[in-house]
C-alpha positions as CSV (number, residue, x, y, z in Angstrom):
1,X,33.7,131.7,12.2
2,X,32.3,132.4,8.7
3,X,33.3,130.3,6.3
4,X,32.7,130.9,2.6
5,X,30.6,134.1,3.6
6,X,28.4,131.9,5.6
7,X,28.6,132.2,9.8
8,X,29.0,128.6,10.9
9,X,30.0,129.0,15.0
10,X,30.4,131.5,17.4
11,X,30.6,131.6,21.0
12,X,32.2,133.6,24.1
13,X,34.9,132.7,26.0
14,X,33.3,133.0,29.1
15,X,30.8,130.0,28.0
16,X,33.8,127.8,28.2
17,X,36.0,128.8,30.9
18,X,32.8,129.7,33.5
19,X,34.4,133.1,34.0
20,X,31.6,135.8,33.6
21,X,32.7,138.8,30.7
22,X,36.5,136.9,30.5
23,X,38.5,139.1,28.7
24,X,42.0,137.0,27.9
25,X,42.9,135.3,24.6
26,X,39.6,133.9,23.5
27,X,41.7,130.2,22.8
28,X,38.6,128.0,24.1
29,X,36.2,129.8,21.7
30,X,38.9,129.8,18.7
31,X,39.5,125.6,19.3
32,X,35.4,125.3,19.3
33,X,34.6,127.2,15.9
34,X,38.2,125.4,14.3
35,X,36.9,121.8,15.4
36,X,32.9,122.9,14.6
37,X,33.8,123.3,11.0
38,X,36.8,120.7,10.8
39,X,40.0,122.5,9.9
40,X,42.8,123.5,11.7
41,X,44.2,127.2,12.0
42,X,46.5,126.3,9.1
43,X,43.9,126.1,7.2
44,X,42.2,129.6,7.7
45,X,42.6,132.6,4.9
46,X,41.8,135.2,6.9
47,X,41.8,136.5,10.4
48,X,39.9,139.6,11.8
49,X,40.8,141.6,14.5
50,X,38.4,144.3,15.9
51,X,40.5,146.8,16.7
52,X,43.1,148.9,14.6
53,X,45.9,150.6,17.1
54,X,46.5,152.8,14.2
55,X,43.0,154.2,13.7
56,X,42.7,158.2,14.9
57,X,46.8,158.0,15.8
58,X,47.4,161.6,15.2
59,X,43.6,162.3,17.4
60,X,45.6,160.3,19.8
61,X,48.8,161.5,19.9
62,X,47.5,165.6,20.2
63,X,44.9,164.6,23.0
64,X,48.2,162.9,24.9
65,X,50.2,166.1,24.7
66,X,46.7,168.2,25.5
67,X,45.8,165.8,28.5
68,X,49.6,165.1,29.6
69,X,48.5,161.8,31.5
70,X,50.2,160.1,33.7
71,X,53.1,157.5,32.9
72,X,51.0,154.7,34.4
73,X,48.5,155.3,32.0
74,X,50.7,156.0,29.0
75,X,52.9,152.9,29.5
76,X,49.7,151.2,30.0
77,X,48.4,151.9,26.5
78,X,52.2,151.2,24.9
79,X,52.1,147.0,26.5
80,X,48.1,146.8,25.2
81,X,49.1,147.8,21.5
82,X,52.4,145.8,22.1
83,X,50.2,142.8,22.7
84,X,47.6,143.5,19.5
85,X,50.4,143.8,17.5
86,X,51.2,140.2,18.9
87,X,48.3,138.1,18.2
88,X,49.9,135.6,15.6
89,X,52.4,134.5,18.3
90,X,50.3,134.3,21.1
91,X,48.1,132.7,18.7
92,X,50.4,129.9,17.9
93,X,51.3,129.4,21.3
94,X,47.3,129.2,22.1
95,X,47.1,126.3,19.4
96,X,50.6,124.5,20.4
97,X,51.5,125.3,16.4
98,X,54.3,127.3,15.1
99,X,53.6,130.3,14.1
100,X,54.8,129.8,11.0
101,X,52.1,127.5,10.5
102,X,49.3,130.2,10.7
103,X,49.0,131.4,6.9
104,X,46.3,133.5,7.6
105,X,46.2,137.3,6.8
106,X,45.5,139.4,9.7
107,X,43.3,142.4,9.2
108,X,42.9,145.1,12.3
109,X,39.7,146.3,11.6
110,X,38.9,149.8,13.5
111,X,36.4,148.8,16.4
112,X,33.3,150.7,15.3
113,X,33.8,149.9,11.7
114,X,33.5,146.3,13.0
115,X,30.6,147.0,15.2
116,X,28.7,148.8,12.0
117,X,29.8,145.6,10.0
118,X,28.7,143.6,12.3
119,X,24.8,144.9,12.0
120,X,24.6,145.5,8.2
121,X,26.5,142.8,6.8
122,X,24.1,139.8,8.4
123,X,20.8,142.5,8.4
124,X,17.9,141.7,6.0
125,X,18.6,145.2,4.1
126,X,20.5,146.0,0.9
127,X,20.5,149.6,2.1
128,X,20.7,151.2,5.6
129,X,21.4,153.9,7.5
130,X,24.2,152.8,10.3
131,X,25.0,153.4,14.3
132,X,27.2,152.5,16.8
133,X,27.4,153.5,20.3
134,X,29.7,152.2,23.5
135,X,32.0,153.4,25.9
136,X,35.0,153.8,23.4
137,X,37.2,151.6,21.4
138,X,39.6,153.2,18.5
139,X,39.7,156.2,20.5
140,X,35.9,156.5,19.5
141,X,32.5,156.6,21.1
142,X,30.3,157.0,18.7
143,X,30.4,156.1,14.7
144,X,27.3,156.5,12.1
145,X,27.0,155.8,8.5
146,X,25.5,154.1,5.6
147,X,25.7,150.6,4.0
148,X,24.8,149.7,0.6
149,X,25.8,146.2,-1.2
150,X,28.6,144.9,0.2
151,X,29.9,148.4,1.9
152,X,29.4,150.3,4.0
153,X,30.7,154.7,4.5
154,X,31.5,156.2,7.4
155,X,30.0,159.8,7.8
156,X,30.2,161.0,11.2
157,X,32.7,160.2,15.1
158,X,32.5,161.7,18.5
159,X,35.6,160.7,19.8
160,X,37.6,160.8,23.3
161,X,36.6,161.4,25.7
162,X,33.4,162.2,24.9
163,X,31.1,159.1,25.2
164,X,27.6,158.5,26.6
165,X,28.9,155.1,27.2
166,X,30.7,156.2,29.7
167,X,28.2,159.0,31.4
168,X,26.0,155.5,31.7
169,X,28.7,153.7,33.2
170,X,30.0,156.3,35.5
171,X,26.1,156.6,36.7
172,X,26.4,152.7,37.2
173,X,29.3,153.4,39.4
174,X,27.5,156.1,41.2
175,X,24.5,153.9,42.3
176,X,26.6,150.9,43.7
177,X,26.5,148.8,40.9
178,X,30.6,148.0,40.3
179,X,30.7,145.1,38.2
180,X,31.6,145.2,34.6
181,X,28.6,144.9,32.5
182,X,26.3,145.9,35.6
183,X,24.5,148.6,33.1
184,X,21.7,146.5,32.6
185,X,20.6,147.0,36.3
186,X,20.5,150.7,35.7
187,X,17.8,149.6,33.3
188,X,16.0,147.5,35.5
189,X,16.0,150.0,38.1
190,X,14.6,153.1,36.0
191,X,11.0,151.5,35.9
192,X,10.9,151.7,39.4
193,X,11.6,155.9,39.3
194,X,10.6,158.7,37.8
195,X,13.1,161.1,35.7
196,X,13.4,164.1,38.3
197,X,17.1,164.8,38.0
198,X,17.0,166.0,34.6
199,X,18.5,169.5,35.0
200,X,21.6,167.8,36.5
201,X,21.8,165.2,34.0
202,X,22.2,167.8,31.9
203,X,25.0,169.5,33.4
204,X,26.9,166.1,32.8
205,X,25.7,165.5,29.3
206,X,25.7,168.8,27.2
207,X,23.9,168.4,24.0
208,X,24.3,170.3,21.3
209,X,22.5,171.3,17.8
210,X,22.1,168.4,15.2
211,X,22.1,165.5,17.5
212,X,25.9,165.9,18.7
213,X,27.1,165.7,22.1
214,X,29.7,166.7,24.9
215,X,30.3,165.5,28.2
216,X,30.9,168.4,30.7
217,X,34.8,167.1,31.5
218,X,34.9,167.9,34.8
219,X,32.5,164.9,36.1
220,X,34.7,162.2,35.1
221,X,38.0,161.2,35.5
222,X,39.1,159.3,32.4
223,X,40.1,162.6,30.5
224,X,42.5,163.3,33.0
225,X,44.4,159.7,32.0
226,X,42.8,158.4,36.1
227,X,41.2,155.1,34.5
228,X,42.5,152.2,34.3
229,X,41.1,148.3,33.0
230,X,42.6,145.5,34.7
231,X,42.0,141.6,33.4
232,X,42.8,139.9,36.2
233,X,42.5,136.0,35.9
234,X,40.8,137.0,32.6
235,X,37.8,139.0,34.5
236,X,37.7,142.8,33.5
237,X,37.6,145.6,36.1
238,X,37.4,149.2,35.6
239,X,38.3,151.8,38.1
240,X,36.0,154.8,38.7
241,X,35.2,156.7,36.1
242,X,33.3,159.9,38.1
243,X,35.1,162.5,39.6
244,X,34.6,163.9,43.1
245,X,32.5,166.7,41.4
246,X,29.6,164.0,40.7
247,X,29.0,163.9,44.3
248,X,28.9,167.5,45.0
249,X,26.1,167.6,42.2
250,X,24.0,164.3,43.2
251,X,24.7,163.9,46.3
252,X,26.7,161.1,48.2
253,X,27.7,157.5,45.9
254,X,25.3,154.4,47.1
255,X,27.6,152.2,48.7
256,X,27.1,148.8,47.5
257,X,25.7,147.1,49.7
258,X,23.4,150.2,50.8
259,X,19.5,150.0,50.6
260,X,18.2,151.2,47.0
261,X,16.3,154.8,48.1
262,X,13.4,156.5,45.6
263,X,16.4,159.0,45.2
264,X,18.6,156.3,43.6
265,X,15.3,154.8,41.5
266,X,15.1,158.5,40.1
267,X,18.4,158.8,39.6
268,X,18.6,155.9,37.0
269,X,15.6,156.7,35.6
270,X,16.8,160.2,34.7
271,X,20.1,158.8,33.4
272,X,18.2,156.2,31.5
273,X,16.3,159.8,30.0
274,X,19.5,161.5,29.6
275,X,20.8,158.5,27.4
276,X,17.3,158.5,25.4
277,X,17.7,161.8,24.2
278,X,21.1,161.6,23.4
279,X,20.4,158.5,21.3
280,X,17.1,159.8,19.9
281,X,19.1,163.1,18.7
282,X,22.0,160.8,16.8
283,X,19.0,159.0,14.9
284,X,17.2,162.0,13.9
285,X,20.4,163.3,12.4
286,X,21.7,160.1,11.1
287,X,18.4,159.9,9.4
288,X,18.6,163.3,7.8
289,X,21.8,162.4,6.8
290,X,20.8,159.3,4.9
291,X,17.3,159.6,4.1
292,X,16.8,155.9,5.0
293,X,14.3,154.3,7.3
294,X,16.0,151.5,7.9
295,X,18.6,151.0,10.7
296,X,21.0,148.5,11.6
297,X,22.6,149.5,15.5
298,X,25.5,148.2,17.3
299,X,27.7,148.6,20.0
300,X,27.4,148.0,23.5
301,X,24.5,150.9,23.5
302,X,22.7,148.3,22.0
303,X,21.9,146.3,24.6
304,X,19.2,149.1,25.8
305,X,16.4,147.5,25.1
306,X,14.1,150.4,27.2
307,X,15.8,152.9,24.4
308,X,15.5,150.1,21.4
309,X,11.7,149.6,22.1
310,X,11.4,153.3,21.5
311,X,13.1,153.7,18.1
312,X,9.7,153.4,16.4
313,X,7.7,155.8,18.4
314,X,10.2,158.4,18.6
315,X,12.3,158.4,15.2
316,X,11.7,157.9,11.7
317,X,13.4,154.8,11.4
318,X,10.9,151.6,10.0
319,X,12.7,148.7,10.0
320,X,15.7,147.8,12.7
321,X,18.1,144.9,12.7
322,X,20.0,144.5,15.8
323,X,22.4,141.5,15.9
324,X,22.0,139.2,19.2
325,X,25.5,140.2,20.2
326,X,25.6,143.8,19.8
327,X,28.3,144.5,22.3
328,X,31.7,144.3,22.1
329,X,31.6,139.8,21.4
330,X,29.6,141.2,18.2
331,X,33.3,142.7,17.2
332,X,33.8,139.5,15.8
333,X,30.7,139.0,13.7
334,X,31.8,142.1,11.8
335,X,35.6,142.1,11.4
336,X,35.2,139.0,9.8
337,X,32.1,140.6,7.8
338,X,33.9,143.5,7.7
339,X,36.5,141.2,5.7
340,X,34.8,139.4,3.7
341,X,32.2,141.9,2.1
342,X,34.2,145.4,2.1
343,X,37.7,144.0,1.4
344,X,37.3,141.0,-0.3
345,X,34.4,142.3,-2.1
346,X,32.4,139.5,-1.9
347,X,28.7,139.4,-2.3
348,X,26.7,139.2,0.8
349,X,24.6,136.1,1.6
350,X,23.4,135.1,4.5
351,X,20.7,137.1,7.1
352,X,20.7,136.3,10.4
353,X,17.7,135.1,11.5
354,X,18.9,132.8,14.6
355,X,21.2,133.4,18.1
356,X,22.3,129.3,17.9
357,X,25.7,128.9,17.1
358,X,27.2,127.4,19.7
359,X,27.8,123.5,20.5
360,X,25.6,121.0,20.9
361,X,24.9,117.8,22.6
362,X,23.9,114.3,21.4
363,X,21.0,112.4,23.5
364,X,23.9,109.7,24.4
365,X,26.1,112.3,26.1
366,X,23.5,114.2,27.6
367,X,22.4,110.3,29.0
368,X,25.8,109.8,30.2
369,X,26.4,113.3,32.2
370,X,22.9,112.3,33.7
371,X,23.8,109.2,34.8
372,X,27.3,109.9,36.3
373,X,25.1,112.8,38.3
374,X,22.8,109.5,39.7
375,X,19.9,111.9,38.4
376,X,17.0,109.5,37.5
377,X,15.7,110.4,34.0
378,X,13.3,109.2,31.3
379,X,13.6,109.8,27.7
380,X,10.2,110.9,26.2
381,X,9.1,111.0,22.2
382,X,8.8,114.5,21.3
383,X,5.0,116.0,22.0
384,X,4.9,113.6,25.2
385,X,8.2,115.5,26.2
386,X,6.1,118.8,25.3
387,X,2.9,118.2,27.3
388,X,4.6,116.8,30.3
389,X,6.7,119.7,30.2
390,X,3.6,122.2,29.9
391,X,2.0,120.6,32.5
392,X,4.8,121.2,35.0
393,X,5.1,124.8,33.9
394,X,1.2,125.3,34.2
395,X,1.6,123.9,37.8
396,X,4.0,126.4,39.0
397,X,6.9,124.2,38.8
398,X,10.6,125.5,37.6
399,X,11.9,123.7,34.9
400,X,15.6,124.2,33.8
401,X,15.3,123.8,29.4
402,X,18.4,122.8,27.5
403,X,18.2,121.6,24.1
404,X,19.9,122.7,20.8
405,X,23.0,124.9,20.0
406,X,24.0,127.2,22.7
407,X,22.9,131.0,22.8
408,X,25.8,133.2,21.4
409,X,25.1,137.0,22.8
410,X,23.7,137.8,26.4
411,X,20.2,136.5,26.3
412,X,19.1,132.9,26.8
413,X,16.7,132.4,23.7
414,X,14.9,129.1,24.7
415,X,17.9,126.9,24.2
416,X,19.8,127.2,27.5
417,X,16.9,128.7,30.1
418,X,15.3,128.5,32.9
419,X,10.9,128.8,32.6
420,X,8.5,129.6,34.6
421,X,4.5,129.9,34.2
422,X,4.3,133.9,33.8
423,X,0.6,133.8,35.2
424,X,1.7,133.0,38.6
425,X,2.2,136.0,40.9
426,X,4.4,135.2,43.1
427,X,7.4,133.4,40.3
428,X,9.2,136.7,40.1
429,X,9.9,136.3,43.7
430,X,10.3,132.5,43.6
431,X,12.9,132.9,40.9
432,X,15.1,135.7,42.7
433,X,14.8,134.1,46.3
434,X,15.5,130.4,45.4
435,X,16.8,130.5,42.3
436,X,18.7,133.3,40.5
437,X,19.3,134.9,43.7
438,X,19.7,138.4,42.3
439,X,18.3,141.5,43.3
440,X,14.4,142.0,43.2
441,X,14.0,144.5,40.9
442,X,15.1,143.0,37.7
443,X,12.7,141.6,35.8
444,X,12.2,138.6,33.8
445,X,11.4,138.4,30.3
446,X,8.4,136.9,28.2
447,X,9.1,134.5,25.7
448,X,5.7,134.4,22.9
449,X,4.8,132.9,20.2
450,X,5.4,135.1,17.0
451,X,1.8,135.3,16.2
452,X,0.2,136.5,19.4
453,X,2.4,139.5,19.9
454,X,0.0,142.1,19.1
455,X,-2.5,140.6,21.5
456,X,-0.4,141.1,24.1
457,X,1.7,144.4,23.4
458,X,1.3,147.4,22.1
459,X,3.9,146.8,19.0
460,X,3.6,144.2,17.0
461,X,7.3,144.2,15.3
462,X,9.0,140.8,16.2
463,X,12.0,141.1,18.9
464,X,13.6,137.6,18.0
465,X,16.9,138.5,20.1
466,X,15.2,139.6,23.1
467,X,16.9,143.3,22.2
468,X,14.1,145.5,22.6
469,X,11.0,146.2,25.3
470,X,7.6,147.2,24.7
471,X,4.5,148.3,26.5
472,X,2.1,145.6,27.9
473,X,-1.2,145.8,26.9
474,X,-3.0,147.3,30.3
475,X,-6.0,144.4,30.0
476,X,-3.1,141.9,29.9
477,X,-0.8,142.7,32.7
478,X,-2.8,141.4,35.2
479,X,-2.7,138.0,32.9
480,X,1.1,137.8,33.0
481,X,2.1,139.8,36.4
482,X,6.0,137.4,36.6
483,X,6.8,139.1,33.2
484,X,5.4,142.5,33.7
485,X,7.7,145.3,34.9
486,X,6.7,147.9,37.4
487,X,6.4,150.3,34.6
488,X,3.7,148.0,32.7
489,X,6.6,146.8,30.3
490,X,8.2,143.6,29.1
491,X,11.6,142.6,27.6
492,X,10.0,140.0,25.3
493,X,11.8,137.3,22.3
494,X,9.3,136.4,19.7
495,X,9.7,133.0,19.2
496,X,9.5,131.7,15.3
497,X,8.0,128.2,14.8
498,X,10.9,128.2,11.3
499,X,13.9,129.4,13.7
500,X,13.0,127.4,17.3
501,X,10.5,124.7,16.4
502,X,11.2,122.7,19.9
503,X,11.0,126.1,21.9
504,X,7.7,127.2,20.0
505,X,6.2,123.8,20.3
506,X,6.6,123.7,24.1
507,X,5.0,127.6,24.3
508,X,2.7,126.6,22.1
509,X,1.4,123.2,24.4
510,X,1.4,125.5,27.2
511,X,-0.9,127.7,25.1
512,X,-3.1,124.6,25.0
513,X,-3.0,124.0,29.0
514,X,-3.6,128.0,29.5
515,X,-4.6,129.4,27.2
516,X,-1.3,132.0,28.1
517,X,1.1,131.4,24.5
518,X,4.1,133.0,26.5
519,X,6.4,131.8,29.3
520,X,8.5,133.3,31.6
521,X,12.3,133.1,30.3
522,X,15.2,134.2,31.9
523,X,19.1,132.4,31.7
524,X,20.0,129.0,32.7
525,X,22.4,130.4,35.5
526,X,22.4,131.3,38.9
527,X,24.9,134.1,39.3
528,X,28.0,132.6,36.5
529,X,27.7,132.8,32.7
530,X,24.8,130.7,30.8
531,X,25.4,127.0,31.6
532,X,26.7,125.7,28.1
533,X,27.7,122.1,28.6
534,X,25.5,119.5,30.4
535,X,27.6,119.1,33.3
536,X,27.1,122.7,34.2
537,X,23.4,122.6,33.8
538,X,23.5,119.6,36.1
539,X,25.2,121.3,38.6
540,X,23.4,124.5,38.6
541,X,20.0,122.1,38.7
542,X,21.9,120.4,41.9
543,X,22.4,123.5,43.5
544,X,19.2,125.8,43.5
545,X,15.4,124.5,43.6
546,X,14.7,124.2,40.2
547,X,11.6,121.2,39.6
548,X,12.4,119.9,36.8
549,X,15.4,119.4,34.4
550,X,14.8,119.1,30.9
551,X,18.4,118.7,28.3
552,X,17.0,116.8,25.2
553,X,14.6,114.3,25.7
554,X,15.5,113.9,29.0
555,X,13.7,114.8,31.5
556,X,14.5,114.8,35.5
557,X,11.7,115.8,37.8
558,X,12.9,116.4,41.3
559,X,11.1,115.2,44.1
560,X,8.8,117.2,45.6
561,X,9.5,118.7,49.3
562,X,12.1,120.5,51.1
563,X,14.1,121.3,47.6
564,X,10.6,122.4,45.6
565,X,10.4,125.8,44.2
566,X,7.1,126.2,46.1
């Protein structure tokens, strides 16, 4: 919600109804930001929608005559723009008002407009060179530009059904990895492979002069109208995207639950190089295009922190802004951006500098949930609560943090995580067995303090949304092994004393105990969305052999035994 230009709440549905990527009518997120800022939805001006059934129609309707999809697929598409062109009623019904009620204005804002929006309009930069990248919304795939003020131009699409979205999705897909938003363990799985499937990569991905791209057609089946999204109970699924011919050129799919072979590692690490180029050849041209060195990127693309921790090295972009929720929740962000500074013209004013917008709790309710749970607490002042903490974490223990406004975006940033002492060799495997029970080749990230980056890393640009990864410093690796990936990297957050002072201060006394002024941070969850209410950080405490619990200045520490960590 942004509120006299100024964001004041945002959060994902999936925080609230515990269903992981829930794709429905956001309702429980719409009720948080209305009661957050204390009006009721007859009270809003203006209400963004991130997509625009109109945008690209006539693209549209000549690729449906070109394609001649099936009916499935074209009926489909009619009852999805049917229900967009619905909102204010299913809105009203949402809210129990009538719909008459809701004066707003509705604006359909075309999806990558939005996501561009989304990354300029809240960026530090009066001027900036734009890019958006995801599987496809608006009939598009791909959308780069320039912002200046309070506008922004569109210069360049690559539309359907050309998208390297979906090349990395279909790849997902081909290596076993079927749930929706499993990308991210293509990522973690490159470091563990080396890029030998390159010449086949490129027979799926054809690229072209000046950056541009083409998928070669007959690898996937979503051009042939064969791919369908289903929300069932609210939880997205997408069919198969790659075509029998991906097989014949890679060799039989990984079944699911198959064992991950070195030809799978290589595999997604030559995908993870396929994408790399492609998105190293848009930024070269979008920079020739604007003669700017400053970027602001969105989209679901930009998520890839591997490719994002590049950008310096390998174009000639200087400065980056990449909002915490790049992906398709950041639609949001910028319709309502998108709304305020390019058609209402007003002036911009407000960078974001912080993740934090969801709810918070006061020290009585978290007391209360605590005690209904029969978990024994105490409440501790402030730097006892810090060195007590620090000293657990030094000791190898598990603590389970929650303090402040929730996260919004993927990443836990220090306000709903679980920690870890990064200097301990065996807490990556402690962490996956006991507690996160995940697959063993994803990493975990390191959470530092803002000034000791460059000690530890080979860049020292801060990474305050956990958005990009950077080379480890080869004397320090052996210093931090739980947050060092096999390839000697480390998705890191700088942590700002100004933005987190209660997150830095606990890094900062487990600087004093270890001399180490990083911890090991990964999401307050064991295989659900990020716990956002006490209760549900409770319960995930109950149920895996986390030490301690921290929400506040309360602080549980489990006794020591059979339900330890060690």
């Amino acid at each position: 919600m942004v509120m006299d230009g100024r964001l004041i709440a945002a959060i994902e549905e999936e925080r609230i109804r515990r269903v992981k990527h829930w794709a429905g009518f956001p309702s429980e997120s719409i009720r948080f930001c209305l009661a957050y800022a204390g009006i009721g939805i007859q009270d809003v001006d203006h209400i963004a929608i991130s997509r625009d059934p109109k945008a690209n129609y006539w693209k549209k309707v000549w690729f449906v005559f070109k394609a001649t999809p099936s009916f499935t697929s074209l009926w489909n598409r009619f009852l999805n723009r049917r229900k967009v062109a619905g909102l204010k009623e299913e809105l009203a019904k949402a809210l129990g008002v009538l719909a008459s009620a809701i004066k707003a204005k509705f604006h359909n804002v075309e999806h990558h407009r939005a996501h561009l929006a989304s990354a300029f309009f809240v960026s530090p930069f009066d001027q900036a060179a734009l890019l958006s990248i995801d599987g496809m919304g608006d009939f598009t795939s791909t959308m780069w530009g320039i912002g200046a003020g309070q506008s922004l131009e569109v210069l360049g699409t690559i539309n359907y059904p050309h998208s390297i979205g979906f090349f990395y999705t279909a790849i997902t897909q081909f290596l076993g990895f079927w749930k929706f938003g499993d990308e991210y363990k293509v990522m973690g799985l490159a470091a563990f492979g080396k890029s030998r499937y390159m010449e086949e990569m490129h027979e799926i991905v054809r690229t072209r002069r000046e950056g541009l791209f083409e998928l070669e057609l007959d690898y996937f089946l979503h051009a042939k109208g064969e791919v369908n999204m289903a929300w069932e109970g609210g939880y997205p699924e997408l069919s198969k995207l790659y075509s029998p011919s991906l097989e014949e050129l890679l060799g039989p799919a990984r079944k699911a639950d198959e064992e991950l072979s070195e030809k799978h590692k290589d595999i997604a690490a030559s995908a993870q190089a396929m994408y790399e180029e492609v998105f190293f050849g848009l930024l070269s041209k979008l920079h020739k295009e604007t003669g700017n060195t400053n970027l602001c990127f969105a989209g679901g693309a930009a998520q890839n922190s591997l490719a994002n921790g590049k950008i310096f090295s390998h174009s000639p972009f200087r400065e980056v802004f990449i909002q915490p929720a790049g992906y398709d929740a950041g639609g949001a962000l910028g319709g309502a951006y998108f709304v305020w500074n390019q058609i209402l013209e007003r002036e911009r004013g407000q960078v974001m500098m912080h993740a934090y917008w969801g709810p918070e709790y006061r020290l009585d309710e978290i007391e209360a949930i605590l005690s209904k749970n029969d978990l024994p607490y105490r409440v501790l002042q402030d730097d006892e609560l810090f060195v007590e903490t620090a000293k657990h974490l030094a000791d190898g223990k598990v603590v389970g943090w929650f303090q402040g406004r929730t996260e919004w975006g993927p990443r836990a940033l220090g306000n709903r995580s679980i920690l870890a002492n990064p200097a301990r060799v065996d807490m990556k495997d402690i962490l996956n067995l006991k507690i996160k029970k995940r697959e063993p080749f994803r990493p975990f990230a390191p959470s530092i303090l803002e000034g000791y980056v460059e000690e530890y890393f080979t860049q020292g640009y801060a990474v305050p949304f956990m958005e990009k990864v950077y080379e480890i410093k080869p004397e320090k690796r052996s210093r931090i092994p739980a947050v060092t990936h096999a390839d000697g990297t480390g998705r890191l957050q700088t942590v700002s004393k100004k933005e987190n002072p209660i997150y830095w201060r606990l890094i900062d006394a487990f600087r004093e105990i270890t001399g180490v002024p990083i911890l090991l941070n990964t999401s307050f969850n064991e295989n659900e969305p990020i716990v956002n209410h006490p209760q549900e950080a409770v319960e995930c405490f109950s149920r895996t052999k986390m030490d301690v619990l921290v929400m506040g200045n309360c602080i549980v520490v489990r006794n020591t035994g059979e339900n330890s960590a060690e």
